[in-house]
C-alpha positions in Angstrom: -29.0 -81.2 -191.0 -32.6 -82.3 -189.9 -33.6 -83.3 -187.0 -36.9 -85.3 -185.8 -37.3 -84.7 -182.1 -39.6 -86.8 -180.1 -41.9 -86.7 -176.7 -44.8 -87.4 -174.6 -47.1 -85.3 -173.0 -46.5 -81.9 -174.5 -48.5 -80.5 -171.4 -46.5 -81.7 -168.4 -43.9 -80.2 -166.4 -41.2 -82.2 -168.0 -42.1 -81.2 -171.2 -40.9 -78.0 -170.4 -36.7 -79.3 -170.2 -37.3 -80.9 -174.0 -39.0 -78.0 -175.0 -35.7 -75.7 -173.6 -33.4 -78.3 -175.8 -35.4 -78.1 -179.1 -35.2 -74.5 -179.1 -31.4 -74.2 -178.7 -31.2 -77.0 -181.0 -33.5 -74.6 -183.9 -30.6 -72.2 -183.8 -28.5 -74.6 -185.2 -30.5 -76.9 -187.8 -33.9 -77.6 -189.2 -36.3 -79.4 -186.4 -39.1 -81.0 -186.7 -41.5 -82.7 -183.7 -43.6 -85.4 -183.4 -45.7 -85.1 -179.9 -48.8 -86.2 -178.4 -50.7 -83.0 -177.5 -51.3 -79.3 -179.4 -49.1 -77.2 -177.5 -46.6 -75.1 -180.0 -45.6 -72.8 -177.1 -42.6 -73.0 -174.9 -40.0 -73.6 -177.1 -38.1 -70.3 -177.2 -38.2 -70.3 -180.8 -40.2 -69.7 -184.1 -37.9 -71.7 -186.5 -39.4 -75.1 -185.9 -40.4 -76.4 -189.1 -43.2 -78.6 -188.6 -45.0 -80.1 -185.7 -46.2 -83.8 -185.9 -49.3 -84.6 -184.0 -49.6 -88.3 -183.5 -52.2 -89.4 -180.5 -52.3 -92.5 -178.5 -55.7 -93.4 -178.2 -56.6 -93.6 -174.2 -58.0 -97.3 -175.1 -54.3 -98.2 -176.5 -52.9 -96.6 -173.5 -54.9 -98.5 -171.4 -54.2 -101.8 -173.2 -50.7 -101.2 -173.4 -50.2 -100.6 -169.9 -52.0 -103.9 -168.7 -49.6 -105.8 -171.3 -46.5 -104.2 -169.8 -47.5 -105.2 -166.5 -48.5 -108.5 -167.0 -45.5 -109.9 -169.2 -43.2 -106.6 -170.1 -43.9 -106.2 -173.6 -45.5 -103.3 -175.4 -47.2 -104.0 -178.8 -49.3 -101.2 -179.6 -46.8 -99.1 -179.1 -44.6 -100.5 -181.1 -47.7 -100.8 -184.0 -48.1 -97.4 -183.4 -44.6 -96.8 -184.0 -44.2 -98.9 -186.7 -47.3 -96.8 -188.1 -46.0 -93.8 -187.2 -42.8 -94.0 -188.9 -44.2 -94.8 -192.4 -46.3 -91.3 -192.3 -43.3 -88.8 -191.9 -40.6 -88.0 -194.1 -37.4 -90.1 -194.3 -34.5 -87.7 -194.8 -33.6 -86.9 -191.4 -30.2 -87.4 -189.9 -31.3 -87.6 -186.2 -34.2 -88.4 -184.5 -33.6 -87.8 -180.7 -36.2 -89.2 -178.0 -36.6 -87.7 -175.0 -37.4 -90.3 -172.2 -38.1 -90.4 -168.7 -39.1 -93.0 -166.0 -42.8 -93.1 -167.3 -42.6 -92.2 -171.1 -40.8 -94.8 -173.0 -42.9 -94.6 -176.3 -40.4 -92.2 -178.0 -37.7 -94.8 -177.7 -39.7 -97.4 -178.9 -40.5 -95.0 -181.6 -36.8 -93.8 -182.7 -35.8 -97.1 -182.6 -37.8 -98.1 -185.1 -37.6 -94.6 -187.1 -34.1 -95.0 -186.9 -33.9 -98.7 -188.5 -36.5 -97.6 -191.1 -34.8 -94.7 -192.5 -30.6 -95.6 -191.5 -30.8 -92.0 -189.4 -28.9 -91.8 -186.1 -30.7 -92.8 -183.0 -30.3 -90.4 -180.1 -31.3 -90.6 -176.4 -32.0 -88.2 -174.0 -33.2 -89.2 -170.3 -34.1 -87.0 -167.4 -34.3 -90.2 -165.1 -32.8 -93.5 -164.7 -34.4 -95.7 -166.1 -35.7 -98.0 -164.8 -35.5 -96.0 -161.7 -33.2 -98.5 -159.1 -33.2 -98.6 -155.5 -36.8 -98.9 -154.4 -38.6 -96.0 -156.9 -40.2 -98.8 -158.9 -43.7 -100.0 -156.9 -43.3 -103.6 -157.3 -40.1 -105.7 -158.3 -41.8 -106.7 -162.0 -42.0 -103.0 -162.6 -38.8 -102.7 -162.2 -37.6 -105.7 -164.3 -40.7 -105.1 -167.2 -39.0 -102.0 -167.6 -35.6 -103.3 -167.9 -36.5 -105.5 -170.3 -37.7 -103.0 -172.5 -34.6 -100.5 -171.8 -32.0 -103.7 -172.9 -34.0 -103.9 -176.3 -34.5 -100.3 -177.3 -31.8 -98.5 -176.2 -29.4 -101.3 -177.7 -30.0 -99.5 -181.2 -29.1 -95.9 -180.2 -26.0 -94.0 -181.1 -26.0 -91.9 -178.4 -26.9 -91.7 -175.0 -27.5 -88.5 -172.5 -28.5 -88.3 -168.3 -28.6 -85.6 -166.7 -26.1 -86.0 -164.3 -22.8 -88.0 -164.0 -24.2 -90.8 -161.7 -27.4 -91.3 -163.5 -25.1 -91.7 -166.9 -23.0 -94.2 -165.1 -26.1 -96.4 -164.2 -27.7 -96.0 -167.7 -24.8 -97.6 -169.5 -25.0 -100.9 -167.1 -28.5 -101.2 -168.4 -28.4 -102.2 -171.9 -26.0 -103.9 -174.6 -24.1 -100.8 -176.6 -24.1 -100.7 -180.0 -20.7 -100.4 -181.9 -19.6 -96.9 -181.6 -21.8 -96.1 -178.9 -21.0 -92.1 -177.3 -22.9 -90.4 -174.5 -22.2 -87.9 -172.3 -24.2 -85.8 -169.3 -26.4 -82.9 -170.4 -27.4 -81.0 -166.9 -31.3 -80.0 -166.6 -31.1 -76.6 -168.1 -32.3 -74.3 -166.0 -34.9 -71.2 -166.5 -33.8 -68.0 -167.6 -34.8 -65.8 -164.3 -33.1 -65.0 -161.3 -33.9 -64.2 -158.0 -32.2 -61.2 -156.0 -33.7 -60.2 -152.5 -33.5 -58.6 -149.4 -33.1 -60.9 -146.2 -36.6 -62.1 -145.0 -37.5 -61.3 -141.1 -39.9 -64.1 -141.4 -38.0 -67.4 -140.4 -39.8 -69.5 -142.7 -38.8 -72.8 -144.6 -39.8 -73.6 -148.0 -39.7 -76.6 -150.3 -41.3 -76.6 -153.8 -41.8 -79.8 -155.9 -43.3 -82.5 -154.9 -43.3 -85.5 -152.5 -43.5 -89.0 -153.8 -41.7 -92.1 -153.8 -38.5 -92.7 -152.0 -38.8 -88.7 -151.0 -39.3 -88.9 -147.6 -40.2 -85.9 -145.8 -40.7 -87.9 -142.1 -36.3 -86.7 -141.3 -37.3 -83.0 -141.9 -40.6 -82.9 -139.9 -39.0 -84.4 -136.8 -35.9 -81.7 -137.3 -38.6 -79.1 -137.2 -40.2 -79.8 -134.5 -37.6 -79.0 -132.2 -36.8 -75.9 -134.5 -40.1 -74.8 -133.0 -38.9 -75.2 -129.7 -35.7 -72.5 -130.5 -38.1 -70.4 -133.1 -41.8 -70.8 -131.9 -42.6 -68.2 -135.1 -40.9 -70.7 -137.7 -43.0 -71.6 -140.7 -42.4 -74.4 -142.8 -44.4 -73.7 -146.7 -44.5 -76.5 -149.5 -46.0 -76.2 -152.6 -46.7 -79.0 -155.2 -48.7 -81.4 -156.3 -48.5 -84.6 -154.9 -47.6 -84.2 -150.7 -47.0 -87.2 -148.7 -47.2 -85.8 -145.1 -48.8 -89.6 -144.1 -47.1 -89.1 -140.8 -47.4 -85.6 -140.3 -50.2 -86.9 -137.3 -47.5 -88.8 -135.4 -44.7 -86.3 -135.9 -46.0 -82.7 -135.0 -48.6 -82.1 -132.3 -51.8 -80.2 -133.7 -50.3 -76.5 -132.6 -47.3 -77.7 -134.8 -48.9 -78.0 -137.5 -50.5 -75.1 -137.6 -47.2 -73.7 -139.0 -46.8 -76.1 -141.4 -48.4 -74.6 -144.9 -48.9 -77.1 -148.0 -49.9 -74.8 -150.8 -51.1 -75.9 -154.5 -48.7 -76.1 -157.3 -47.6 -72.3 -158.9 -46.1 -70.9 -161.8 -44.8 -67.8 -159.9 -42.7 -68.5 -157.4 -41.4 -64.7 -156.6 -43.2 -64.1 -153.7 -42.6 -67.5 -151.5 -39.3 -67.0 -152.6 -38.9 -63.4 -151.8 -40.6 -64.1 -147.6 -38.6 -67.4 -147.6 -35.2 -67.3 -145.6 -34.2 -70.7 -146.4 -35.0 -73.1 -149.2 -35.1 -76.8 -148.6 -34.1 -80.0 -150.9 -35.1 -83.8 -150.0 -33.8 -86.4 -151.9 -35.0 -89.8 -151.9 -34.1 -91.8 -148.9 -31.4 -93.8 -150.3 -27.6 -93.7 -150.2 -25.9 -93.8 -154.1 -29.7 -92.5 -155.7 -28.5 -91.4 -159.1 -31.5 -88.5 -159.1 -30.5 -84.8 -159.1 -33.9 -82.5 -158.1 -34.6 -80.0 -160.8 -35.9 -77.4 -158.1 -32.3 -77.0 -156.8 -31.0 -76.2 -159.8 -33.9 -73.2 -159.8 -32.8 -72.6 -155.7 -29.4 -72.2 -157.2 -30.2 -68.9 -158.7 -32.7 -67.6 -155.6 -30.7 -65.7 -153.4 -31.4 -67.7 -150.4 -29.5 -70.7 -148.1 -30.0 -74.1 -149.2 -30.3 -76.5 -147.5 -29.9 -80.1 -148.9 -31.0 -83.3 -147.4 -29.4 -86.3 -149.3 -27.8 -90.0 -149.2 -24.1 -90.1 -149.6 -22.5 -90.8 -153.0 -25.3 -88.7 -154.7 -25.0 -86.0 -157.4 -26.4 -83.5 -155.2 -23.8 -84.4 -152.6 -21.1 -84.6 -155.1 -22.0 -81.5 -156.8 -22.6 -79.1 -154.0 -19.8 -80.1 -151.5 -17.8 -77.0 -152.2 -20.5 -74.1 -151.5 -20.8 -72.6 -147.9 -24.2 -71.4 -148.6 -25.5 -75.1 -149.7 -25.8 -76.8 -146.0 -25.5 -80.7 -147.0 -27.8 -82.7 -144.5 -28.1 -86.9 -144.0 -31.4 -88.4 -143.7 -31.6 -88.1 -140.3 -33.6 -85.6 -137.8 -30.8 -84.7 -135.9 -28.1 -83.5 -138.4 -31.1 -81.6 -140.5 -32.2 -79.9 -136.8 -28.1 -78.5 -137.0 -27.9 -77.8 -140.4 -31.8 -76.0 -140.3 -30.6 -73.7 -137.6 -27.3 -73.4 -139.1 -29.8 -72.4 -142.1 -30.8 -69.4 -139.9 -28.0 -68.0 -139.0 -26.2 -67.5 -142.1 -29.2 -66.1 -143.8 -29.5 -63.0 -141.2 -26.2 -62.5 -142.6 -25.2 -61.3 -146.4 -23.6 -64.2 -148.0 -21.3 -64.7 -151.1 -23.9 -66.2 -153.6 -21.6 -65.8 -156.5 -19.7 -69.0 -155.4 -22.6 -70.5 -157.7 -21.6 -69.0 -160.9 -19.9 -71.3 -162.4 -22.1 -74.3 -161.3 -25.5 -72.0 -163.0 -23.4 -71.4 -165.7 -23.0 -75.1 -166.5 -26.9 -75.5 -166.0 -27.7 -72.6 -168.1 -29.6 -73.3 -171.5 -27.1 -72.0 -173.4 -24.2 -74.4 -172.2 -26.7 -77.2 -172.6 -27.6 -76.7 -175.8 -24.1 -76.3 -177.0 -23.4 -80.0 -175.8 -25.8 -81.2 -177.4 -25.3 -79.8 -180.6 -21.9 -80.7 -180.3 -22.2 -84.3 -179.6 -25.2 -84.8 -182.6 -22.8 -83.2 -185.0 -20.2 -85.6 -183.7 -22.6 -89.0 -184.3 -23.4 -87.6 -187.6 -19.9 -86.6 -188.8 -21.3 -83.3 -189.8 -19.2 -80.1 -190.1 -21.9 -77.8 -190.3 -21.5 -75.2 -188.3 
């Protein structure tokens, strides 16, 4: 079997999930890619067979954007697709795009590929998309994006999220072609774990970033008053994009002197190892279909979680069961008892193998093996 994977933005974080997939896939078939950037690390494996380099000029970019916003459509990409298509090789079986919230290009591209050649059309997408609920800036974005969503993803064969909920919404958003199967592949998670003694520092930590509907205003307020039971409380977080708007109104200037917001890291062993509780915010919305991928990396740090989320979530759905995830509304007061809760139970040794089974099922390795499974279901293959 061959397969043609494709994605955006071989340099960015979420590059790093397609890259996990494409390497479990290699051990199965022959794989090639077709990305936007140099970047032939990451994968896990040396088996890939060629990899595609295809650029989208920063003037198309710019173009293409100002068309999408103005009247939804997206015609150099879909030139470039078109272009694309006719420069690669046309015996593959598969050609699988990887999408997210900001990168539609490779479904644009595999529908096209895919109605070139008569391959299969496969779908993988780490968000909803379009994202619902309020994630989209402006109501046009949100409908633009739709729009294009309804006409691609109408060709594929098959359809992945990475969670149950976000699966559920993705199939309302588009007309399914005859045959149509899909099924949730979980984030897969990295290979290390994290085993350490307790912390004596009582100190907070949340890695990731804050944007959007993530709203970090609840878990300020909540530790404020932690200051007033824990005066030597710290709260780190680390990331890229921190909206702390509010911080001004929330904490007094002597509060925020323990409040740390550190740059972005690769290496998170040593804020994990002083931290004594790690700390989850979902957006600010009941029934969001996100999952974080941080807390799938928190589920393998020894350390108490705790979870702020809407109801009828996948992290409230998924985590109900485990008494060292502490599930938290949006709301100051129930994340002040669950934060001090938080405390407690980590100056105590806790049962962290409860999470086995749930890092099992994120593990690259279980993953893969969906994955595999389900493209050598669309293409009726019985290789093996």
């Amino acid at each position: 079997m061959k397969i043609l994977a494709v994605y955006q933005k071989a340099g960015s974080g979420i590059s790093v999930i397609y890259k996990r997939l494409i390497g479990e896939l290699c051990k199965h078939s022959d794989v090639d890619v077709l990305t936007d950037c140099e970047d032939e690390t990451g994968y896990g494996s040396d088996k890939i067979n060629n990899i595609y380099i295809r650029h989208f000029s920063s003037k198309e970019r710019k173009w293409d954007k100002r068309l999408f916003q103005w009247f939804g459509v997206q015609p150099l990409t879909e030139k470039w697709s078109r272009k694309v298509a006719g420069t690669l090789p046309q015996d593959y079986d598969v050609v699988l795009a990887f999408v997210c919230n900001s990168q539609l290009l490779p479904a644009i591209f595999g529908s096209h590929f895919s109605q070139l050649t008569g391959c299969k059309f496969a779908i993988y997408t780490v968000d909803a998309v379009p994202a619902p609920g309020g994630w989209n800036r402006k109501l046009n974005e949100y409908r633009h994006k739709l729009k294009v969503v309804r006409k691609y993803f109408s060709y594929a064969d098959y359809v992945a999220a990475s969670n149950k909920h976000m699966l559920a919404f993705q199939l309302t958003t588009f007309k399914h072609k005859q045959g149509l199967s899909s099924n949730v592949l979980l984030t897969p998670s990295p290979d290390e774990t994290y085993n350490y003694p307790i912390s004596n520092e009582n100190i907070f930590l949340y890695t990731g970033s804050l944007y959007g509907m993530r709203n970090p205003d609840h878990i300020l307020r909540a530790f404020k008053r932690i200051l007033q039971v824990h005066p030597d409380a710290q709260f780190i977080f680390i990331g890229a994009i921190m909206k702390l708007k509010r911080i001004n109104k929330i904490l007094t200037p002597a509060e925020q002197e323990h409040i740390h917001i550190l740059k972005p890291t690769d290496d998170l062993s040593a804020l994990f190892s002083r931290a004594k509780v790690l700390v989850d915010i979902d957006a600010d919305l009941d029934k969001d279909p996100f999952l974080s991928s941080k807390i799938v990396t928190y589920l393998k740090v020894n350390r108490i979680i705790v979870s702020e989320t809407g109801h009828d979530t996948p992290s409230r759905e998924m985590f109900a069961h485990l008494n060292t995830i502490i599930q938290c509304d949006h709301n100051a007061d129930n994340l002040y008892n669950g934060m001090l809760q938080a405390l407690e139970r980590a100056n105590v040794e806790q049962d962290y193998t409860e999470r086995a089974s749930l890092i099992s099922a994120f593990s690259i390795n279980n993953v893969g093996t969906i994955l595999w499974n389900d493209i050598q279901a669309i293409t009726n293959s019985n290789i093996q």
